[in-house]
C-alpha positions in Angstrom: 1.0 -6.3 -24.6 -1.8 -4.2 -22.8 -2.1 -5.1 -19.0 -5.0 -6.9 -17.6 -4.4 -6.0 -14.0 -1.7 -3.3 -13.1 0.3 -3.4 -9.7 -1.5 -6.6 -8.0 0.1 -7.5 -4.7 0.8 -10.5 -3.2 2.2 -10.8 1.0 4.5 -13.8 1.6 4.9 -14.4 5.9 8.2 -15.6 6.7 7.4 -17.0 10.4 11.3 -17.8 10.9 13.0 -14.8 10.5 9.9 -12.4 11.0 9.1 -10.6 7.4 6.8 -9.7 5.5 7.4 -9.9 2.2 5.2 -8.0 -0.4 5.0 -8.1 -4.3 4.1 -5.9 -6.8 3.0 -7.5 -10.5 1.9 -6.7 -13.8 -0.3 -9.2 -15.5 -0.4 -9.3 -19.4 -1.8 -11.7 -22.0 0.6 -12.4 -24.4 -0.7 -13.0 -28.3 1.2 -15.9 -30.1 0.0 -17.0 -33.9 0.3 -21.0 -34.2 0.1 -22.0 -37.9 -1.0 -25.9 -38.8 -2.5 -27.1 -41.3 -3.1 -24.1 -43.5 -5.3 -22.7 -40.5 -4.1 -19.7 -38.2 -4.8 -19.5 -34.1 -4.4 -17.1 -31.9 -3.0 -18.9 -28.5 -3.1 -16.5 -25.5 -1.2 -17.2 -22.2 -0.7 -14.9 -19.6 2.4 -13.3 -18.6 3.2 -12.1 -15.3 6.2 -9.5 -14.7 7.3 -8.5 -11.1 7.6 -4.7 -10.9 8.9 -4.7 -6.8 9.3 -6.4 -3.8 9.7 -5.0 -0.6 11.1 -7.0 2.2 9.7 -5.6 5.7 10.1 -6.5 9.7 6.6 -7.1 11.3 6.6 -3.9 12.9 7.2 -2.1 9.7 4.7 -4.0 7.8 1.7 -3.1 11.0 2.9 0.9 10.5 2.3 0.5 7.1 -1.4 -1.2 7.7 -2.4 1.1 10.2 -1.3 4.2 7.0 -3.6 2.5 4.5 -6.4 1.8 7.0 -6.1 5.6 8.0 -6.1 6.8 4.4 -8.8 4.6 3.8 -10.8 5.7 6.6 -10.3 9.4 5.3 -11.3 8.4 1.7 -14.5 6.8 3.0 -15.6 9.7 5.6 -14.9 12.2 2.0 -16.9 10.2 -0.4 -20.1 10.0 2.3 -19.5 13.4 3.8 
């Protein structure tokens, strides 16, 4: 199985208890052979495997934010300057 999309994310807000909740996944398609009738057909589905999840307070999860809008920030002032 090759992936189609490597390390998607997903965030899941848990307003009761205050975290945040995000998932990592890999998404595949997965190649089954269906035989009727004397005729062959490939049926495809996709498969999704989670990878990680990391639970995080509110605070933790704005630090983290704040990181990857820095880095981003840098990355953008590199690539025009």
């Amino acid at each position: 199985m090759k992936p189609i999309y490597c390390n998607t994310a997903s965030i899941t807000n848990n307003n009761k208890t205050g975290e945040v909740c995000i998932s990592f996944t890999h998404i595949y398609n997965e190649h089954k052979m269906s035989v009727s009738g004397g005729s062959m057909t490939d049926v495809s589905m996709p498969v999704v495997s989670e990878e990680a999840c990391v639970v995080m307070s509110r605070g933790s999860f704005l630090a983290l934010k704040k990181l990857v809008d820095e880095i981003a920030g840098q990355i953008t002032r590199q690539q025009n300057g």
